[in-house]
C-alpha positions, 0 to 999 in steps of 0.5 A, a space after each residue: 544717193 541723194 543726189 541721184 534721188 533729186 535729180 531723179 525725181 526732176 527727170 521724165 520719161 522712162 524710168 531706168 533713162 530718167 536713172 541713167 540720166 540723174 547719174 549722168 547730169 551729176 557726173 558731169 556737174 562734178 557732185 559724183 567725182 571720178 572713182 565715187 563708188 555708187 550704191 547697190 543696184 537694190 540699195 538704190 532701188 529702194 531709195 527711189 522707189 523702183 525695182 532693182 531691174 530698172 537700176 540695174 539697166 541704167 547702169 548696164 547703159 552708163 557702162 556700156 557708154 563708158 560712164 560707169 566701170 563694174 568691178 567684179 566683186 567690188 561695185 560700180 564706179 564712176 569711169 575716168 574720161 578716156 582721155 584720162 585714163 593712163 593705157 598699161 600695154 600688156 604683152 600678149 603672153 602675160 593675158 591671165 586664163 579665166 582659171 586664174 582671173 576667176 571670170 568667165 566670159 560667156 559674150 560672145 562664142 570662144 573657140 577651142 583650139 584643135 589645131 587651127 592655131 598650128 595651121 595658121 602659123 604654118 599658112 603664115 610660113 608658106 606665105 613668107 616664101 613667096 615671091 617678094 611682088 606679093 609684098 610689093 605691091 597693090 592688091 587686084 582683082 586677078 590677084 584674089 582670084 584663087 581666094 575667091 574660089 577657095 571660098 566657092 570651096 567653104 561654100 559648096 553645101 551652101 545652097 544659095 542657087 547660081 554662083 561664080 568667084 566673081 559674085 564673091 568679094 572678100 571682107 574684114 569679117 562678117 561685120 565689113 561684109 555687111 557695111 560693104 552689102 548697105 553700102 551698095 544697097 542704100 540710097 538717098 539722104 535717110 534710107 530704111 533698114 528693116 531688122 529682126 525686132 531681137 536683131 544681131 547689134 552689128 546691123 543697126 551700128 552699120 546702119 547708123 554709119 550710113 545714116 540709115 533710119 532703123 525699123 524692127 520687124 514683129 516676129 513669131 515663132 518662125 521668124 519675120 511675119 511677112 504681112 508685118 514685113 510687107 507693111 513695114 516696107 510700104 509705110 516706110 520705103 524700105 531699102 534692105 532687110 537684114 536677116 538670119 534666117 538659119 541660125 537667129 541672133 539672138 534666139 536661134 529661131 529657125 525660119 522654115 522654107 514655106 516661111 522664107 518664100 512668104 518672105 521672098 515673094 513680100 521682097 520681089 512684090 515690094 523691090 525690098 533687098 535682103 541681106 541675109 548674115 549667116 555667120 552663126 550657123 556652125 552645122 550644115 544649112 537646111 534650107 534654101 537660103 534667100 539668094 536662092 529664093 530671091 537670085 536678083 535682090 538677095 545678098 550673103 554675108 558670113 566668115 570663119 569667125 564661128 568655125 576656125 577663128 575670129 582673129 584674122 577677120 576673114 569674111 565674105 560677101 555674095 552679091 545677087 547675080 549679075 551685081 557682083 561688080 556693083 559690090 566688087 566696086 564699093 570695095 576697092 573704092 572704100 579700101 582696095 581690097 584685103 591685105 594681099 599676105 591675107 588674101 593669100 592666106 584666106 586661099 591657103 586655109 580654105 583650100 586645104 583638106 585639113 581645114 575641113 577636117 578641123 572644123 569638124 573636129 571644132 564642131 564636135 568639142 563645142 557640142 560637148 560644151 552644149 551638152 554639159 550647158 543643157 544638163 545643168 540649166 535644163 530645168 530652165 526655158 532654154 533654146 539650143 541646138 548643138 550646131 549653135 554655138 550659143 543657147 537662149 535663156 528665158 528667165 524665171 520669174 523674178 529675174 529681169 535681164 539687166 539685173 541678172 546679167 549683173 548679178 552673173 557678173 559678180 559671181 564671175 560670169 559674163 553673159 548678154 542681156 537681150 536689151 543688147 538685142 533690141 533697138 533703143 526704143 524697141 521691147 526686149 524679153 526677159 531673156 539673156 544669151 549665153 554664148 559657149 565658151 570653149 577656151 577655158 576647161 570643161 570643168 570651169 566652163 561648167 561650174 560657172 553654169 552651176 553659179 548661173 543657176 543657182 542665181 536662176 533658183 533664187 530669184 532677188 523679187 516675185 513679180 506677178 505674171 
């Protein structure tokens, strides 16, 4: 702990970077060796003078970078390199349900089997009788056709105005979706992205691989605030907006129409692009998406993640009208296109009346989930609706984010601070997000919740407010 205390005290800047920073330099200068235990977040907190919090974030940084590694129930250690560390492969059978392990992961939303997991293995079937030329060779745009207009199916309800299966390039999931849109969109040596100031992580890490410059976009209680908007594109020649105007990650904030129009008219007065990500949304839409509002400039992303399964990664793009070529030409410069055995499938699942069914039937099981989410934390500042397949937290006073997340996790539940949802130097509430977790029983799901709120009641601090 001394060591950590002097280098702490030669370290400037914010507090919980200068804590990250003295554990760092003392890993790299051996004076913390690999398996060194370090000390509790309170303990450490008090020997240097600042709130169990800001420790608390420090080391949800080191950990997230790989420095650090927390064992439930046991501490936090200092990470071998990974070059050190010695990979045990696990058969697939042999993956512990949370019941046995104790540990229930609320990251990211976890769907139920309802009988997808029998659809997909008999999709998988009929593909193994088809003619051998579907493995034989390259992918090609007439080849996917059937998959393109089996997702114009997944879409119909969706209003994105005027649409044809050749506005439509599939992806690997939602998040190629993205990187596909930014790398038709970008240009020039550092182009701007605008995000939502709390923003789904996966913009700004598709953003960074383009060497795109990040910039967070000031929000209220619908969403984007247009004057901020359109200040932000001028200051900064911004190219692309990424949004999620139906379902937000993380709050779930809806944008209403009179809001996205604002927004739209900011876009075609200013050329600004906008990339909207609808992976999220479980229900039905209940506005006008952007494409609409915005045919020439607005771009769709989203997949079957959030409905039938993360597994395959099938996902898909929609190009503004008359750039579906631009799109469709990024994609079979980067990778020629999905697996054709995966296009095929994609074709399968989406066109068959059972899928729907399924989906329906996956919706309702997650909404019984919610349910038993609100009655036991209720009590607290929650956002959720059923169609949302996960709720946002306000924390009570006396909780900051890092440190409850932290204290979750030693009680066997892993939740998101909203630090996970901000940009490096951008301001992160005191909020978390609980994502429903449908994998392990009702029962398990709900006394985890229990041992969340009982962490919410007893706050370790009282912080004026």
């Amino acid at each position: 702990m001394d060591t950590i205390l002097t280098r702490f005290e030669a370290t400037g800047g914010p507090k919980y970077r200068a804590v990250a920073g003295a554990i760092r330099s003392a890993i790299a200068d051996r004076e913390l060796e690999i398996g060194a235990k370090l000390p509790p977040v309170r303990d450490l907190a008090w020997t240097l003078g600042i709130t169990p919090g800001t420790v608390a974030r420090a080391y949800t940084i080191l950990t997230d970078e790989g420095a650090l590694i927390a064992e439930v129930g046991r501490g936090t250690f200092v990470a071998a390199p990974a070059s050190e560390v010695q990979r045990v492969d696990t058969p697939w059978h042999q993956h512990l349900p949370a019941e046995e392990t104790g540990l229930v992961s609320l990251f990211s939303p976890r769907l139920p089997d309802v009988g997808q997991v029998a659809l997909i293995r008999d999709g998988f079937a009929r593909l193994a009788a088809q003619p051998a030329d579907g493995l034989l060779n390259y992918p090609s745009r007439k080849r996917f056709e059937p998959a393109r207009r089996a997702v114009l199916r997944w879409l119909t309800g969706t209003p994105l105005g005027s649409i044809d299966e050749s506005d439509i390039v599939l992806s690997h999931g939602g998040q190629n979706g993205i990187s596909l849109v930014m790398q038709a969109v970008l240009h020039g040596k550092r182009p701007v992205v605008l995000v939502e100031e709390l923003t789904y992580p996966g913009f700004r890490r598709a953003a960074e691989l383009l060497r795109a410059e990040v910039v967070a976009v000031p929000m209220d209680g619908q969403g984007l605030i247009p004057d901020e908007l359109e200040r932000l594109v001028r200051k900064h020649d911004a190219q692309l907006l990424c949004t999620s105007p139906e379902m937000h990650n993380p709050t779930g904030l809806f944008t209403p129409l009179s809001r996205r129009r604002e927004i739209a008219e900011v876009a075609r007065r200013t050329g600004l692009h906008i990339l909207e990500d609808d992976c999220y949304r479980v229900g039905r839409a209940h506005e006008q998406a952007y494409r609409a509002l915005l045919p020439e400039q607005a771009w769709y992303v989203s997949s079957i993640s959030k409905t039938i399964t993360p597994a395959l990664r099938i996902g898909f793009a929609v190009a503004p009208r008359a750039q579906g070529g631009r799109l469709r030409r990024v994609a079979e410069h980067g990778f020629f296109g999905l697996a054709c055995p995966l296009a095929d499938l994609t074709a399968d699942l989406l066109m068959r009346d059972e899928t729907y069914a399924l989906m329906d039937r996956v919706r309702a099981e997650m909404a019984r989930y919610i349910r038993v989410a609100v009655n036991v934390l209720g009590g607290h500042a929650l956002n959720w609706r059923e169609d949302m397949p996960f709720l946002w937290l306000e924390l009570p006073a006396g909780w900051r984010a890092a440190a409850l997340c932290q204290a979750a996790e030693a009680e066997g539940v892993q939740i998101r601070s909203s630090d996970e949802f901000a940009l490096r130097d951008g301001f992160a509430p005191h909020a978390v997000r609980l994502a429903i977790n449908a994998q392990v029983s009702l029962k398990s799901f709900e006394a985890a919740l229990t041992r969340l709120r009982h962490l919410l009641d007893n706050p370790p601090e009282r912080i004026a407010v």
